[in-house]
C-alpha positions as CSV (number, residue, x, y, z in Angstrom):
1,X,0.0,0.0,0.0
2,X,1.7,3.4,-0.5
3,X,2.0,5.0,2.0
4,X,2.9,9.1,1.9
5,X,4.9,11.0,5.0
6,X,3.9,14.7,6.4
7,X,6.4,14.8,9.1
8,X,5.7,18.4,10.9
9,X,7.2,20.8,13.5
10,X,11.0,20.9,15.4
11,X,11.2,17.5,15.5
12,X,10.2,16.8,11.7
13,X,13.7,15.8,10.6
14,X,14.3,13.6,13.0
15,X,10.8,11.9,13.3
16,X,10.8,11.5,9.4
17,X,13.9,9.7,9.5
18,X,12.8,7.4,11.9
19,X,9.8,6.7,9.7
20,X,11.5,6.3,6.8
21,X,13.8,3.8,8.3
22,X,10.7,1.9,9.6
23,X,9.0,1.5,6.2
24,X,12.5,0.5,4.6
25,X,12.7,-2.0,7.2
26,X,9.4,-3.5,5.7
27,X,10.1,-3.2,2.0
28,X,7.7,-0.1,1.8
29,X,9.2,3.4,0.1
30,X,7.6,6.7,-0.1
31,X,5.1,7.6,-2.7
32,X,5.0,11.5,-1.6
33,X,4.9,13.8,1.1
34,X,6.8,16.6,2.9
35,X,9.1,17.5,5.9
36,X,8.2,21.1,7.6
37,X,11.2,22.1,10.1
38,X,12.1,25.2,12.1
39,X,15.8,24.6,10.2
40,X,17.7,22.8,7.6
41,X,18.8,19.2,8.8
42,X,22.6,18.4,8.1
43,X,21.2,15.1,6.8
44,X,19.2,14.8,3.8
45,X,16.3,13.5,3.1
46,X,14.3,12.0,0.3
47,X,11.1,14.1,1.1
48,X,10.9,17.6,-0.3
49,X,11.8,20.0,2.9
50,X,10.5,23.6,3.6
51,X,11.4,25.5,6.5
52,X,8.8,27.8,8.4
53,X,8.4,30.8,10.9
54,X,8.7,30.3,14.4
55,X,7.5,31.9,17.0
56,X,5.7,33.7,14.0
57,X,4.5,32.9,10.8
58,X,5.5,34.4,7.8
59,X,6.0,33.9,3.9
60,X,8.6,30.9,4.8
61,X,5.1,29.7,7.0
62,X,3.0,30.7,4.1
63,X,4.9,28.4,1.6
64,X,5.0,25.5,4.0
65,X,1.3,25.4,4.1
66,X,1.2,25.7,0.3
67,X,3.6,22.9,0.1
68,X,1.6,20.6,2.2
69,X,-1.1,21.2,-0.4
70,X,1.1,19.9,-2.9
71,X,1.8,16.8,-1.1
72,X,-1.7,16.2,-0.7
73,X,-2.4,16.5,-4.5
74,X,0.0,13.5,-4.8
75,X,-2.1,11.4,-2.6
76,X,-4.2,8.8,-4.7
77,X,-7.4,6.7,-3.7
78,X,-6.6,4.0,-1.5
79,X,-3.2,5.0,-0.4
80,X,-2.2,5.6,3.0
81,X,-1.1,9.4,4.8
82,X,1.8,8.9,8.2
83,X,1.6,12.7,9.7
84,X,3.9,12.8,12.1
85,X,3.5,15.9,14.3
86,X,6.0,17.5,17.0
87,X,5.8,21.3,19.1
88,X,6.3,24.3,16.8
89,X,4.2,23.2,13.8
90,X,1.2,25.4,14.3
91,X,3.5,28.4,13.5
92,X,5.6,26.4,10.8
93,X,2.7,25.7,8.8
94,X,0.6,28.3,9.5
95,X,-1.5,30.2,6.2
96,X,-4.9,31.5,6.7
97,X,-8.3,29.2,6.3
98,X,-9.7,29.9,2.7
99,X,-12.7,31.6,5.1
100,X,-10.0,34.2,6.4
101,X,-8.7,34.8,3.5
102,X,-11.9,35.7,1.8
103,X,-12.4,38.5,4.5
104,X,-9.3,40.0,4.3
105,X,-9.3,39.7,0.2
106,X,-5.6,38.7,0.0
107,X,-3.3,35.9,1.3
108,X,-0.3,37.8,2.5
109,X,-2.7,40.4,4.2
110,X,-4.6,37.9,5.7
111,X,-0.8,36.0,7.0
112,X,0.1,39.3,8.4
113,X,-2.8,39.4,10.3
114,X,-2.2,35.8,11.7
115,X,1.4,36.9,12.4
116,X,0.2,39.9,14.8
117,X,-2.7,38.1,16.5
118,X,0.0,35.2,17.8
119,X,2.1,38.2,18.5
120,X,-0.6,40.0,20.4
121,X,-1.7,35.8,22.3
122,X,1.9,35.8,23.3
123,X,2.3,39.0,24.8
124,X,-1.2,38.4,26.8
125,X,0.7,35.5,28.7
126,X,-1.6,33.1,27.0
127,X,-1.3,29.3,27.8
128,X,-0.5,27.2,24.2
129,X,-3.8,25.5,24.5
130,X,-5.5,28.9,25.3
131,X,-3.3,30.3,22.0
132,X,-4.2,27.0,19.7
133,X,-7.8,27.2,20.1
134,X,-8.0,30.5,19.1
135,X,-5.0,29.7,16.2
136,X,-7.1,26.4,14.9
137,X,-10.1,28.4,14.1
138,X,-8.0,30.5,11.4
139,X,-5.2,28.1,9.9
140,X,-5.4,26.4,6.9
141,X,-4.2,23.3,8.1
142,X,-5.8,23.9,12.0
143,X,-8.5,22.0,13.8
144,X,-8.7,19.1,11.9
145,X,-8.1,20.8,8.4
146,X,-5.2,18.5,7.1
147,X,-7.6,15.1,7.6
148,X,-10.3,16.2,5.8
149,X,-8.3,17.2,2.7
150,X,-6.5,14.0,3.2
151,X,-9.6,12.3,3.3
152,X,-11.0,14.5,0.0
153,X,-8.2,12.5,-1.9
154,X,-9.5,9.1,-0.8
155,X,-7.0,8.3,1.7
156,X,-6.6,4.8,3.0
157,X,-5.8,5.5,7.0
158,X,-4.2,8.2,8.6
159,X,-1.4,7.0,11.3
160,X,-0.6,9.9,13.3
161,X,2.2,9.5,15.8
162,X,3.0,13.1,17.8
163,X,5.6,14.4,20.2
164,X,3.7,16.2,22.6
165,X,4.6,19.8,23.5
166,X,1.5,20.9,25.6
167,X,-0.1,19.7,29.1
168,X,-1.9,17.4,29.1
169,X,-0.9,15.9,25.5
170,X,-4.6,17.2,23.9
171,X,-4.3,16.0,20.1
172,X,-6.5,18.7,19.4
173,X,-3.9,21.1,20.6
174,X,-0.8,19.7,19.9
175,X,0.0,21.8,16.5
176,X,-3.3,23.1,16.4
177,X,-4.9,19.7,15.9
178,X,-4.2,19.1,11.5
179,X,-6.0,15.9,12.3
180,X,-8.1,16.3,14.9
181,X,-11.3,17.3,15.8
182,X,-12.2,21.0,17.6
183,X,-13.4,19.9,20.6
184,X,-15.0,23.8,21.6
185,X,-17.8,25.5,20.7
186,X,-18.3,28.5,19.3
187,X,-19.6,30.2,22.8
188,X,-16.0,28.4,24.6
189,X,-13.8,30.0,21.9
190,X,-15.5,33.5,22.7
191,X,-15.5,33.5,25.7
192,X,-11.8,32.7,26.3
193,X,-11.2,35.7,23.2
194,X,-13.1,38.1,25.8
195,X,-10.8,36.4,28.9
196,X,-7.9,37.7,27.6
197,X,-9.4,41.4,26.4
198,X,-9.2,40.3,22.8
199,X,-12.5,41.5,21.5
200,X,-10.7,45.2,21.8
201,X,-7.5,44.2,20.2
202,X,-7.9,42.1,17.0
203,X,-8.7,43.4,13.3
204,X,-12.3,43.5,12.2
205,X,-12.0,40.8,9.7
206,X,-10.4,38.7,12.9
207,X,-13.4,39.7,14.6
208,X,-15.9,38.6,12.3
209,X,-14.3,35.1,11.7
210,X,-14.2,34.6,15.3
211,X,-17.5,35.8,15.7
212,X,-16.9,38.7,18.0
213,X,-18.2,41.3,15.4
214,X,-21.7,41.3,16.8
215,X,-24.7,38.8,17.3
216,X,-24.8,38.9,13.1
217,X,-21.3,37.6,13.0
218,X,-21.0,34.6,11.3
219,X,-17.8,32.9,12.9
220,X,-15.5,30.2,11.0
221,X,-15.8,27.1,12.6
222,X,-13.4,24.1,11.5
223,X,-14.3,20.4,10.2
224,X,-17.3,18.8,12.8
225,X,-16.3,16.0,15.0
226,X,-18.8,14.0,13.4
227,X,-17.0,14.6,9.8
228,X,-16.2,11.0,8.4
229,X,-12.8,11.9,7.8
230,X,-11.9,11.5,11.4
231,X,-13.4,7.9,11.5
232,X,-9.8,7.0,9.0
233,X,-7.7,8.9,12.1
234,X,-5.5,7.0,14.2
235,X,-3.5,8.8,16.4
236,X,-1.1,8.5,19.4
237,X,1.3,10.4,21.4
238,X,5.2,8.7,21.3
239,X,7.0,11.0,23.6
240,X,6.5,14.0,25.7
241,X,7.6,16.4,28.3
242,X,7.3,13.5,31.4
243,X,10.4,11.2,29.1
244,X,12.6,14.0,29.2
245,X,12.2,15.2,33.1
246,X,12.4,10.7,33.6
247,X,15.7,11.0,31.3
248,X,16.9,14.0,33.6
249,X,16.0,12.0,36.8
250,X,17.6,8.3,35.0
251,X,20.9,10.5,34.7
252,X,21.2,12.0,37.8
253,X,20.8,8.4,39.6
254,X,23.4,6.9,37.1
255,X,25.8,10.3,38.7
256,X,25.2,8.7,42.0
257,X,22.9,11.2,43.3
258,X,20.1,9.3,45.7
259,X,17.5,11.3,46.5
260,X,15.3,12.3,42.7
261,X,12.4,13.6,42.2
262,X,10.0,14.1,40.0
263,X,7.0,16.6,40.3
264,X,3.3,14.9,39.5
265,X,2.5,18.8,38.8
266,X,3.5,20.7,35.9
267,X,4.7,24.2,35.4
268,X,1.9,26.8,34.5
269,X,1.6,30.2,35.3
270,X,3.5,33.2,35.5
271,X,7.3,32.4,34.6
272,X,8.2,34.9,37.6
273,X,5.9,33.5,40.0
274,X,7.1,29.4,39.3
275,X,10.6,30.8,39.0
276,X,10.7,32.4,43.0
277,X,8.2,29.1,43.9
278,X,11.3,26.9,42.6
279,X,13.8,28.8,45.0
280,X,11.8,28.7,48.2
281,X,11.0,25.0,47.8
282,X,15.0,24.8,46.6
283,X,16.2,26.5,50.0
284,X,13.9,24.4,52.4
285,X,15.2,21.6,51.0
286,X,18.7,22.9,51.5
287,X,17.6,24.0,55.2
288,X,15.8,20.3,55.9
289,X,18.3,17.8,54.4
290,X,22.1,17.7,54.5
291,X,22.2,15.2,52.1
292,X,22.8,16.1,47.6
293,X,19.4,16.2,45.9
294,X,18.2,16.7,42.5
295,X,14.3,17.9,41.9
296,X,12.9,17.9,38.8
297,X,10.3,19.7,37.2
298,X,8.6,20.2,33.9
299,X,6.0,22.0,31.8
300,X,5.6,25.5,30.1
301,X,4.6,28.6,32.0
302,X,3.9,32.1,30.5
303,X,5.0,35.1,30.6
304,X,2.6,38.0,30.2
305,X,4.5,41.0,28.2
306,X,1.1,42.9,28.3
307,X,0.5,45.8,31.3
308,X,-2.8,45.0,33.1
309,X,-4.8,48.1,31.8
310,X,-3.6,47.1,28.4
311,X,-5.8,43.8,28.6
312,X,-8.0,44.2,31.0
313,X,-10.9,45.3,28.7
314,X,-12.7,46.9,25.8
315,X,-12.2,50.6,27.1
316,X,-8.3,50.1,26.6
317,X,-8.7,50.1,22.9
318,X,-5.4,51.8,21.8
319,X,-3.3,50.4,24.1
320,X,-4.6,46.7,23.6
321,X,-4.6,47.4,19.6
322,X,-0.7,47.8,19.9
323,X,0.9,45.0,18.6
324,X,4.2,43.9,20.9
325,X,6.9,45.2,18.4
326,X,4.9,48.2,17.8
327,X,5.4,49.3,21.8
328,X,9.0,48.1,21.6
329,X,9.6,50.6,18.6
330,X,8.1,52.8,21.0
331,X,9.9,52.2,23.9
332,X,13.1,52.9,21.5
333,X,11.8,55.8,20.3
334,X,11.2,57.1,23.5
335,X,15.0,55.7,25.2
336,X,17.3,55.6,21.9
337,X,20.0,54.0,24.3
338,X,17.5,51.5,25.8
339,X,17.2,48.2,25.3
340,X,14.5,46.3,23.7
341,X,13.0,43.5,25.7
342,X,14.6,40.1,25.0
343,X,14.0,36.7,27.1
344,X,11.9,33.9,26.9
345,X,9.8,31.8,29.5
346,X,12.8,29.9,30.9
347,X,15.3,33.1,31.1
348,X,12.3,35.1,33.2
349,X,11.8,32.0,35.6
350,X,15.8,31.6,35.7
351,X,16.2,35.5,37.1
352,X,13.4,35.2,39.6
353,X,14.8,32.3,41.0
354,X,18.5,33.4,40.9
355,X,16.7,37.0,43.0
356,X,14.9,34.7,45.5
357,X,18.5,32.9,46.1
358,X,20.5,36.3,46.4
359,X,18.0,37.1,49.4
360,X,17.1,33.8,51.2
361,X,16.9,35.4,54.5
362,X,13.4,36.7,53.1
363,X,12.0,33.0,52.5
364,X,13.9,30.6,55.4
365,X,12.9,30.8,59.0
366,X,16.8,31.7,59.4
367,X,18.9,35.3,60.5
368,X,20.3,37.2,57.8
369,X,24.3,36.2,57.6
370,X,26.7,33.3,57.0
371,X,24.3,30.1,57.4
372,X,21.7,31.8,55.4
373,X,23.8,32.4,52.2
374,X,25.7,29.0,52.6
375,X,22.5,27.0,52.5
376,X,21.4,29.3,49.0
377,X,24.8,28.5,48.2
378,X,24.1,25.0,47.7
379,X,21.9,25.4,45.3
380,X,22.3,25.5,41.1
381,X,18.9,25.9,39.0
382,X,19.1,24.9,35.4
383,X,15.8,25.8,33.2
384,X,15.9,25.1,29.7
385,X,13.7,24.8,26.8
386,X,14.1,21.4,25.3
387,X,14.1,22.5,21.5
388,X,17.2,24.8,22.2
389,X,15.5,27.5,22.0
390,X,13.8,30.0,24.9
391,X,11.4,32.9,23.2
392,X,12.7,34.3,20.4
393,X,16.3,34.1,21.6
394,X,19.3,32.2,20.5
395,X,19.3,30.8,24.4
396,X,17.7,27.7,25.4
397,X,17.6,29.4,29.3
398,X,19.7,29.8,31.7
399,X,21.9,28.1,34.9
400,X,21.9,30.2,37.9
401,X,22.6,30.5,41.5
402,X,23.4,32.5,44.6
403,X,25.6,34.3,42.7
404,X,24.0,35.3,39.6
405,X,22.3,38.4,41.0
406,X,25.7,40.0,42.2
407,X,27.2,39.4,38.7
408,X,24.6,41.5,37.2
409,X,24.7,44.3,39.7
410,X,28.4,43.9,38.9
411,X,28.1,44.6,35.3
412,X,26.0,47.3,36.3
413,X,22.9,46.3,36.0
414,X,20.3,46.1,38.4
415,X,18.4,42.7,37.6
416,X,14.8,43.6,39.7
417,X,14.5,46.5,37.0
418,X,15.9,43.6,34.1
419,X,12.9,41.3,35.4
420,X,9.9,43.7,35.3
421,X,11.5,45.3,32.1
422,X,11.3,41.8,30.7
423,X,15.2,41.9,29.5
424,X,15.9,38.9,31.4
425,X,18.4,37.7,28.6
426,X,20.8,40.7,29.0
427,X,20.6,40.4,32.7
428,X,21.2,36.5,32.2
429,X,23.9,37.3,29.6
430,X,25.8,40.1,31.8
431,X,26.5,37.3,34.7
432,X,27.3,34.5,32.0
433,X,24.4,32.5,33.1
434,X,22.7,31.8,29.6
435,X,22.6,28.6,28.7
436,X,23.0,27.6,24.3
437,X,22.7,24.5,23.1
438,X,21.3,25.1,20.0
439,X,18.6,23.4,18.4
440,X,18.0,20.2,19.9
441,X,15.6,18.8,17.0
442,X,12.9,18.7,19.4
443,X,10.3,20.1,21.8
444,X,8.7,18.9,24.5
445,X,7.9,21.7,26.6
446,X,10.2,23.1,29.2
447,X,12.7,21.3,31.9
448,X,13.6,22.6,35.5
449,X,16.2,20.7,37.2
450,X,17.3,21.9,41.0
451,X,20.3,20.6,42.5
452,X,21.1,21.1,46.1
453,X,25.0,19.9,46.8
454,X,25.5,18.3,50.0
455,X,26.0,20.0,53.0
């Protein structure tokens, strides 16, 4: 039976190799299909590649999505479709719906409106699940989109194998969901638009296809559940964020270090909230046990770029309307020797935690003086992203300790102002803390790893 390959997102390369050696292994080559990457693999491969836009879409993104619909063209009755899906591919495949593109009257008006709509998602401090049911509404390829067409051609089965890069491994939000059904309602998806102040800050075309343009509005709503194209969808997540805090954990016992563990809970909310939480629970651990300790966590918190009168509501129109790189200009304009805001979620929770450690008199039950700074000096934090890469930096985090805050005040930089400025990455870089890896070929959310050195 041919079979055809649509490997997708930061882990693409790698995933399509994998399945390219599995079908060789049975005697089965490729008829067709498509690799869609963040970046160009050193190894080649024998499906056509196309590198997208990440964290935002744009014409590389644009000519993805129209290469996927080229693939699909090749697909013939009867022949079977293995999508393989990893983190990153809602932004490195995403084109407008042929619904949003008929509002905004052309394609590359309608990307650019895509493109500052995720901008304006991440700046609220959105969740990706929050971000991807708004996204899966609008993409071409979103909510289900990519089985349908597949299904349109006569496809066999789909096989859908994903590497999961959001809580809770929903295949509707993993990449947007190309194969899967939109579990929400029209009601749920307004209501979390209005949640995060968006009915004041998005483009009137936007409006109308999310339905926010009045009780006339007629919103776009992807492929039903019941659609029979979903009945030929197999699908099943291979790996995701709790593998790579286990691998973290199997590697610290094969060091020799005892006592690991693994938090049941993941890591969601506010970066600089989870990043001071990590450094109390760090030092009490350093104040209770004597012995060396590793504690793991993982997940993917937010960080909110947004002032609170900015998306609070409707009656901040002009504010919320301003796209982030439109305030940044701004913010130039205004401070020609400033710096503009750099960091990512890992490099925001690496500086809160590195500030709670510089101070841990304020958290321990302890005096100010020797033993209080020798128990924070026990401690190292590592948080990394695991695709390499943190925000839209060339960092995948940071390591930092007691230390860390001093070496920015050193440099001359005062790293409270760094953390509410949201220029964690020059604080980070000043004290030699950053952490770069480079791309890691793939993405399963975000790592936290504590140690506490014996005392």
């Amino acid at each position: 039976m041919p079979v055809h390959v649509f490997a997708l997102g930061k882990a693409a390369p790698d995933m399509a190799h994998g399945a390219l050696d599995a079908l060789e292994a049975a005697g089965i080559s490729p008829a067709g299909g498509l690799i869609v990457a963040a970046h160009r693999p050193e190894t080649a491969s024998p499906l056509p590649l196309r590198v997208g836009d990440h964290p935002l879409p744009d014409i590389g993104s644009l000519a993805a999505a129209d290469a996927i619909a080229s693939a699909i063209a090749q697909v013939d009755a009867g022949d079977d479709a293995l999508v393989l899906v990893s983190g990153g591919t809602t932004a490195l495949c995403a084109a407008p719906c042929a619904e949003l593109v008929s509002l905004v009257g052309h394609p590359a008006d309608a990307q650019r409106l895509l493109a500052r709509t995720m901008d304006d998602m991440l700046a609220r401090g959105m969740a990706i699940h929050e971000m991807n049911a708004i996204r899966r509404r609008l993409l071409r390829w979103g909510g289900g989109r990519l089985a349908t067409a597949l299904a349109a051609r006569g496809v066999g089965q789909v096989q859908v194998f994903a590497i999961s890069d959001v809580i809770g491994d929903d295949p509707a939000v993993i990449g947007s969901g190309p194969c899967s059904a939109d579990p929400l309602l029209p009601d749920d998806v307004l209501a979390l638009c209005d949640a995060h102040g968006l009915r004041g800050a998005l483009d009137a075309p936007l409006l109308r296809a999310l339905g926010l343009a009045g009780s006339g509005a007629q919103a776009i709503t992807p492929p039903a559940p019941s659609h029979p194209a979903f009945e030929r969808v197999a699908f099943r997540v291979i790996a995701g964020n709790r593998e790579a805090c286990d691998a973290a954990a199997d590697a610290a016992r094969r060091e020799g270090i005892a006592d690991v563990f693994v938090a049941d809970e993941p890591l969601q909310g506010e970066a600089e909230s989870v990043g001071g939480a990590i450094a109390r629970v760090a030092l009490r651990q350093a104040l209770s046990h004597d012995g060396e300790t590793l504690l793991v966590w993982g997940g993917e918190p937010t960080v909110t770029m947004l002032a609170d009168d900015d998306a609070s509501s409707e009656e901040s129109d002009t504010a919320s309307a301003l796209a982030p790189w439109m305030r940044a200009v701004s913010a130039t304009l205004a401070h020609a020797d400033a710096e503009p805001p750099l960091g990512g979620r890992m490099q925001v929770l690496a500086l809160a935690a590195a500030l709670t450690l510089d101070a841990p008199e304020s958290v321990l039950p302890i005096e100010p003086g020797p033993m209080a700074r020798a128990l924070a000096s026990r401690i190292t934090i590592l948080a990394g992203s695991t695709d390499g890469r943190d925000g839209p930096t060339d960092a995948s985090g940071a390591v930092v300790d007691a230390l860390t805050a001093a070496l920015i005040r050193r440099e001359g930089r005062p790293p409270e102002q760094d953390l509410q400025s949201h220029r964690s990455y020059h604080a980070l870089d000043a004290a030699g803390a950053l952490l770069r890896t480079g791309p890691s070929g793939t993405n399963v959310m975000d790592v936290v790893l504590v140690h506490v050195r014996a005392g």
